[in-house]
C-alpha positions as CSV (number, residue, x, y, z in Angstrom):
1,X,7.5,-7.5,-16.1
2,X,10.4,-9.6,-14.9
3,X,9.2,-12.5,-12.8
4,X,11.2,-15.3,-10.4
5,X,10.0,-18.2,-8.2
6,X,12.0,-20.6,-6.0
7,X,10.9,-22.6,-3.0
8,X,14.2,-24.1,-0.4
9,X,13.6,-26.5,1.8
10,X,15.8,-24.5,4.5
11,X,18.2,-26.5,7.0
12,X,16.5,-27.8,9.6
13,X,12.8,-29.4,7.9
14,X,12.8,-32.8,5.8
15,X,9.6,-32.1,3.9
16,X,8.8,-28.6,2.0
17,X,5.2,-27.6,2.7
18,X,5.2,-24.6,0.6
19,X,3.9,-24.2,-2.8
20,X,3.6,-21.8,-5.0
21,X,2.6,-21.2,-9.1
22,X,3.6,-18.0,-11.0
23,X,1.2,-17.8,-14.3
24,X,2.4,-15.0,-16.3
25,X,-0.2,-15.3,-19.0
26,X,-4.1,-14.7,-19.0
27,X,-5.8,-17.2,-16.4
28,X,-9.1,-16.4,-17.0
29,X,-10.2,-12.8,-16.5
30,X,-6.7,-12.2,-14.9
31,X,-3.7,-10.8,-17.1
32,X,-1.2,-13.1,-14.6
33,X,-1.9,-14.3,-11.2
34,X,0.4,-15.7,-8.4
35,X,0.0,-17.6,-5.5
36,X,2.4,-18.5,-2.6
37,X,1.4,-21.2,0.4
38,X,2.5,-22.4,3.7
39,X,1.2,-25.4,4.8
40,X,0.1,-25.2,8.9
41,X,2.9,-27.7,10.6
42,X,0.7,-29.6,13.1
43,X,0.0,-32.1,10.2
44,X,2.6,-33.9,8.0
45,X,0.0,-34.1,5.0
46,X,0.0,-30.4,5.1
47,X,2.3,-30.1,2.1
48,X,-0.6,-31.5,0.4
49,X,-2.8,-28.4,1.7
50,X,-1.0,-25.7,0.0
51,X,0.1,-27.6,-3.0
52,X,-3.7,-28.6,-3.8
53,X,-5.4,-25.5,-2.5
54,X,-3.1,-23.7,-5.1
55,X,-3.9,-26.0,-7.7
56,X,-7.7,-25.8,-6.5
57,X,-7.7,-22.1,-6.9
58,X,-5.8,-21.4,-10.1
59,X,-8.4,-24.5,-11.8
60,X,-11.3,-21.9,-10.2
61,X,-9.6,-19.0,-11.5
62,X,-9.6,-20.6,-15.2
63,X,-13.1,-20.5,-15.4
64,X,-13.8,-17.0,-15.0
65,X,-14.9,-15.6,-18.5
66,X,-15.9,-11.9,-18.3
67,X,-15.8,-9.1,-15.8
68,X,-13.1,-7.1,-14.7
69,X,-14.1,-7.0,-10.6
70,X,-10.8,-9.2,-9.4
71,X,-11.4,-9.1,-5.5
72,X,-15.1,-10.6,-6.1
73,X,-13.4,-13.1,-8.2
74,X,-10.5,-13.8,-5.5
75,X,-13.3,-14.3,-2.8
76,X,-15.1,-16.6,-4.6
77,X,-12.0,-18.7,-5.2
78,X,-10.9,-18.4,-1.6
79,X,-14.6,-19.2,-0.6
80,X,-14.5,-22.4,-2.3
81,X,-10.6,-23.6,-1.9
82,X,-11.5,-23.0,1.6
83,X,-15.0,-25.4,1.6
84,X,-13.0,-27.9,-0.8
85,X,-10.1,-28.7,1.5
86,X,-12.3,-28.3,5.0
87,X,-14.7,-31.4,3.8
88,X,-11.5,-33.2,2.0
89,X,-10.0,-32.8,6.0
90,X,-13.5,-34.2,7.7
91,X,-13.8,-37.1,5.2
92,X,-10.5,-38.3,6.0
93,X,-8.9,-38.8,9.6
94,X,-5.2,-38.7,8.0
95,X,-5.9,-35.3,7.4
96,X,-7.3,-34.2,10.5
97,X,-5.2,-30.8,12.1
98,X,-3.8,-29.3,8.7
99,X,-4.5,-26.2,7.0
100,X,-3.0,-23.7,4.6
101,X,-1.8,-19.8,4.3
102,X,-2.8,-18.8,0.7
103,X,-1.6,-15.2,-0.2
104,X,-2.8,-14.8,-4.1
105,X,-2.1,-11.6,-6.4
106,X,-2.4,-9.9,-10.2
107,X,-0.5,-7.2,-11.4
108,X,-3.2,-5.3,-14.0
109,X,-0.7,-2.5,-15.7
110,X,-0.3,-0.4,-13.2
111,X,-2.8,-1.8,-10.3
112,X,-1.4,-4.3,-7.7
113,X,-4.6,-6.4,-6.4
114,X,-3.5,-8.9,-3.5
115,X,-6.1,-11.3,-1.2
116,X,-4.7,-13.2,1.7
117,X,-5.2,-16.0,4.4
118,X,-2.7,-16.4,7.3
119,X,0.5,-14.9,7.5
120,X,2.1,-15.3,4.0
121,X,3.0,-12.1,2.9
122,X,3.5,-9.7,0.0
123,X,5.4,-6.8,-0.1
124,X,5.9,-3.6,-2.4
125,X,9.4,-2.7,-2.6
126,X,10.4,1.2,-4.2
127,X,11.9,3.8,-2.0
128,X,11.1,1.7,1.1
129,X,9.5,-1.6,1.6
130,X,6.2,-1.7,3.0
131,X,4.0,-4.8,4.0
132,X,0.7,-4.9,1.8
133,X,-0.8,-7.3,3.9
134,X,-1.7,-8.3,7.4
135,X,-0.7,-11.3,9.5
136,X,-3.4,-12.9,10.4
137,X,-2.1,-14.6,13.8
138,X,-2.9,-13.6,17.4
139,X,0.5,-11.4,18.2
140,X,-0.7,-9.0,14.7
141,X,-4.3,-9.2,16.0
142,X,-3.4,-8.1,20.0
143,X,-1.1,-5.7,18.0
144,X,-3.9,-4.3,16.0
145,X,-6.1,-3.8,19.2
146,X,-2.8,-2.1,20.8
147,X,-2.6,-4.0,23.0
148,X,1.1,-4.9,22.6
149,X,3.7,-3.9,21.0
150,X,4.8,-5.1,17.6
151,X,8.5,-7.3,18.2
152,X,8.0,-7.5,21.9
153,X,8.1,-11.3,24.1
154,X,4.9,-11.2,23.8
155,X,4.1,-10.8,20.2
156,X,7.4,-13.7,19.4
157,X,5.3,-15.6,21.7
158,X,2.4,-16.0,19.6
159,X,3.2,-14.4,16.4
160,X,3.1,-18.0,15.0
161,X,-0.3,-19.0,15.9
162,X,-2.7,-18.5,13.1
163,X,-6.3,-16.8,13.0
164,X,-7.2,-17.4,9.7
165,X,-6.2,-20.7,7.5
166,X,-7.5,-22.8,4.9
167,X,-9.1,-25.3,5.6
168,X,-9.5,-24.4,9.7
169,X,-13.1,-23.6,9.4
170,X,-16.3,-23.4,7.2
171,X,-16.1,-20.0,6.4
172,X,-13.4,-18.1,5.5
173,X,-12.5,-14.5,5.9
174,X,-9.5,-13.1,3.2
175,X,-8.5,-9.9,3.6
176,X,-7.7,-7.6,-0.1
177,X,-5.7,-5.2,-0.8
178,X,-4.8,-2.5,-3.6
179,X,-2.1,-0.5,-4.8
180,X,-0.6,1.6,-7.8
181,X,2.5,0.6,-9.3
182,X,5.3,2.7,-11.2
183,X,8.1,1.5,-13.2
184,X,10.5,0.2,-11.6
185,X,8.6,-1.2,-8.5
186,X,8.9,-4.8,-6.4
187,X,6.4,-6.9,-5.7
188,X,7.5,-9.7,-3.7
189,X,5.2,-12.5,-2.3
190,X,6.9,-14.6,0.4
191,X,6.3,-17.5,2.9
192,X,7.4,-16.9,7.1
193,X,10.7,-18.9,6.1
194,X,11.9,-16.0,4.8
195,X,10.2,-13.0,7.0
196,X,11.5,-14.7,10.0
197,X,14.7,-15.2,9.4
198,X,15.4,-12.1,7.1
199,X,14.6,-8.3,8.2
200,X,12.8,-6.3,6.0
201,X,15.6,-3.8,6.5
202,X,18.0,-6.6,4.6
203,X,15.2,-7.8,2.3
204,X,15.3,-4.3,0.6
205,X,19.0,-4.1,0.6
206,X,19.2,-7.2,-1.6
207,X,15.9,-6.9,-4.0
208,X,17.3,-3.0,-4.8
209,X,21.1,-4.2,-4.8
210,X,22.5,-5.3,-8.8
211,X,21.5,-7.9,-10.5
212,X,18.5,-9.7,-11.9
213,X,15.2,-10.9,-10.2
214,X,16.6,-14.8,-10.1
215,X,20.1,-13.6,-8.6
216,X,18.3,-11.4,-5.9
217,X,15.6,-14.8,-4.8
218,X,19.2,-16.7,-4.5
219,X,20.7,-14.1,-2.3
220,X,17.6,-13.9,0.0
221,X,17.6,-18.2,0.2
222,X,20.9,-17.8,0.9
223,X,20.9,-15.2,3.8
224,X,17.7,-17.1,5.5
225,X,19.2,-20.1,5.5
226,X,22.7,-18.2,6.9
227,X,20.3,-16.9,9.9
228,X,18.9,-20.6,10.7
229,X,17.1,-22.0,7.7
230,X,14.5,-23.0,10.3
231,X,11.6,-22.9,8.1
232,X,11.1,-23.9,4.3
233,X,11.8,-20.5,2.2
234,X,9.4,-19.6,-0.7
235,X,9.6,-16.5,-2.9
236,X,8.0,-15.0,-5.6
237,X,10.0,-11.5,-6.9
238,X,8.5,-9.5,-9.6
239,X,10.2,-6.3,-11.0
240,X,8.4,-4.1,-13.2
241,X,9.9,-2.8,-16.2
242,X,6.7,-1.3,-18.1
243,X,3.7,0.2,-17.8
244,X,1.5,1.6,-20.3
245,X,0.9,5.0,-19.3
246,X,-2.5,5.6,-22.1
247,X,-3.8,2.8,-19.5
248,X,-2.4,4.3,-16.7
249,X,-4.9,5.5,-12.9
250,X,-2.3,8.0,-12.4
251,X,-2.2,8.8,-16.3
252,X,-5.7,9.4,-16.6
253,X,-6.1,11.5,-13.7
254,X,-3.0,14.0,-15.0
255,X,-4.9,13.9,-18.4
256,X,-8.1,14.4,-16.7
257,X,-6.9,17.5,-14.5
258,X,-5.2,18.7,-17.8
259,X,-8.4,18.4,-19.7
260,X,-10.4,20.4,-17.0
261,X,-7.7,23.5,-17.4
262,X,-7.7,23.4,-21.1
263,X,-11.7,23.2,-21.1
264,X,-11.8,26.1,-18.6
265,X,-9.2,28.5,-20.6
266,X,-11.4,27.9,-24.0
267,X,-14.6,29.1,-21.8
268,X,-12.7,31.8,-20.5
269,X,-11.7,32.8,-24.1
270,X,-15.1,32.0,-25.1
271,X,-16.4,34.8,-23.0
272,X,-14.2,37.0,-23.6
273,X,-14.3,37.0,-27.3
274,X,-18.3,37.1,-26.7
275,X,-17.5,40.8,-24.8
276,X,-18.6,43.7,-26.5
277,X,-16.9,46.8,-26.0
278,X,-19.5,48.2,-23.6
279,X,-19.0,45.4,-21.6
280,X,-15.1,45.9,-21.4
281,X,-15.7,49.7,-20.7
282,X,-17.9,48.7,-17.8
283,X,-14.8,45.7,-17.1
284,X,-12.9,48.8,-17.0
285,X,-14.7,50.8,-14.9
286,X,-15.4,48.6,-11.9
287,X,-11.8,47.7,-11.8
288,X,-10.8,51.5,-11.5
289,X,-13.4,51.8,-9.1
290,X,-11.9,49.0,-7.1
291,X,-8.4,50.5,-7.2
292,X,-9.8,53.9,-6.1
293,X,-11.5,52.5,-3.3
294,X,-8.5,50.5,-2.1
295,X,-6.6,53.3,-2.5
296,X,-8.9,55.1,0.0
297,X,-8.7,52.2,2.4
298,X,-5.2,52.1,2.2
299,X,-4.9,56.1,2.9
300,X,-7.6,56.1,5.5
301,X,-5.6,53.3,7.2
302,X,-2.4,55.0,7.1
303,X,-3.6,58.3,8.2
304,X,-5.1,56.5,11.0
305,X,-2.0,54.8,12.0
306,X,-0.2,57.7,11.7
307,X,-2.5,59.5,14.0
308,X,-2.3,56.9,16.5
309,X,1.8,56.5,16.4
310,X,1.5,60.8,16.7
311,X,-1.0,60.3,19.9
312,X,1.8,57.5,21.9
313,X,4.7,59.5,21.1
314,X,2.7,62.9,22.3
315,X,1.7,60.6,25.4
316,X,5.2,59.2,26.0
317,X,6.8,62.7,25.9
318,X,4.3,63.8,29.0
319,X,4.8,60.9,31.1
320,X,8.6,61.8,30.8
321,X,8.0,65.8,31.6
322,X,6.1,64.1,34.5
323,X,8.3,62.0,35.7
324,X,11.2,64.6,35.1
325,X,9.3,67.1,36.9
326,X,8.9,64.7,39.9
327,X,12.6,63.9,39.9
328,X,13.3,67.1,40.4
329,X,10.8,67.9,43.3
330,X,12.3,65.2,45.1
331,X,15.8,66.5,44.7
């Protein structure tokens, strides 16, 4: 697994709110974990939201010791990161109005297991790229009710107001998300900086273009901040290069259908070899009885066809004596 991180402060803000913290060895019961985070804007402390609920969570993370049930794990972090910064923003006035995305992952061989809060995103990148995870602001909720349309006035209008933040509220509601990887896949977590600058059309282009998982982040900074820079960028890319196929889901179901066929042609052979020859004679005999009385079928169908092609040609010849005959009455 090839892994790169940079955060930009883009061209227009003075403060970077994002965070983010890429751990590529074991935090806990994970085998990695990464986390990217936008601070909400209506507070200037925010940068302290992201940076600490990050912080918060990876600390929470640490302490898991056995299991292998990641989501229940995620939701208990998100639970508490969310409690811990919503009483840190009551207990001080400074802090009042702030809040943080928090879109969190781990890569487990093959399995892609992703949480998230607000509209950080992560995306999985192969012959197309395709969004994991769903905004949670009001334009992606009216979208999700149909009642707009996804990129109309509307849904620019409020495609920046947030549902779902940490911090916002007592309780928090993260969404979670699966998917199986192959070699040679993208994984790319990402703040707004980038998604609203860059398409995800030009996004693809440039994480499948040449050149390694560092070079590519630089291209994407670069082309954000080309577009405007209007937001701080943050990017996590992750390439993967291996997989262990023995601990493969798609590995063990090929070996698991493989297994069936081989288990059901050793029964088969089982039986057979169990056959004595009476048994094979009377094999014998129902199948020719079977081809005899298909072969009746067949010849009892075909003389009836035959029959019944005989009876509309007999029928079409009268009607054109008849109608001969009638021509010539009328001449």
């Amino acid at each position: 697994m090839q892994v790169a991180a940079k955060t930009n402060f883009g061209k227009i803000r003075q403060i970077n709110q994002d965070y983010y913290v890429v751990e590529e060895l074991p935090v806990g019961i994970f085998p990695n974990f990464f986390l990217v985070a936008d601070g909400v804007s209506s507070n200037i402390k925010s940068g302290y939201a992201s940076k600490h609920s990050c912080e918060f969570a990876i600390d929470q993370l640490k302490r898991t010791k056995v299991g292998d049930n990641y989501i229940e794990e995620m939701e208990k972090v998100y639970r508490m990161a969310n409690t811990d910064l919503f009483y840190r923003i009551l207990a001080n006035v400074d802090f009042s109005g702030m809040g943080t995305t928090l879109v969190m992952g781990t890569v487990d061989n093959d399995k892609l297991i992703v949480g998230n809060v607000g509209d950080s995103r992560c995306y999985h990148i192969r012959d197309e790229i395709v969004q994991i995870t769903r905004d949670h602001t009001v334009a992606e909720e009216l979208v999700y009710e149909k009642a707009i349309e996804k990129d109309s006035n509307i849904y620019n209008e409020y495609k920046h107001q947030l549902t779902r933040a940490i911090g916002a509220e007592k309780k928090i509601k993260p969404d979670f998300f699966e998917k199986i990887l192959l070699k040679g896949d993208y994984i790319l977590f990402c703040t707004d900086g980038l998604t609203n600058m860059v398409s995800d059309k030009d996004i693809y282009n440039i994480v499948t273009s040449e050149g390694s998982v560092d070079e590519k982040i630089d291209s994407l900074i670069r082309l954000a901040n080309d577009k405007g820079g209007i937001d701080n960028i943050t990017i996590i890319l992750i390439y993967i290069d291996y997989i262990d196929e023995s601990k493969s889901e798609l590995y063990k179901d090929d070996i698991g259908k493989h297994n069936k066929k081989i288990f059901d042609l050793i029964k088969e052979q089982e039986r057979m070899d169990n056959m004595n020859m009476d048994d094979i004679r009377d094999l014998q005999i129902d199948v020719e009885d079977i081809m005899k009385n298909d072969m009746a079928i067949r010849s009892d169908f075909t003389g009836r066809s035959r029959k019944k092609k005989n009876d509309v040609d007999e029928n079409v010849g009268n009607d054109i004596d008849k109608e001969e005959r009638k021509e010539g009455k009328d001449e």
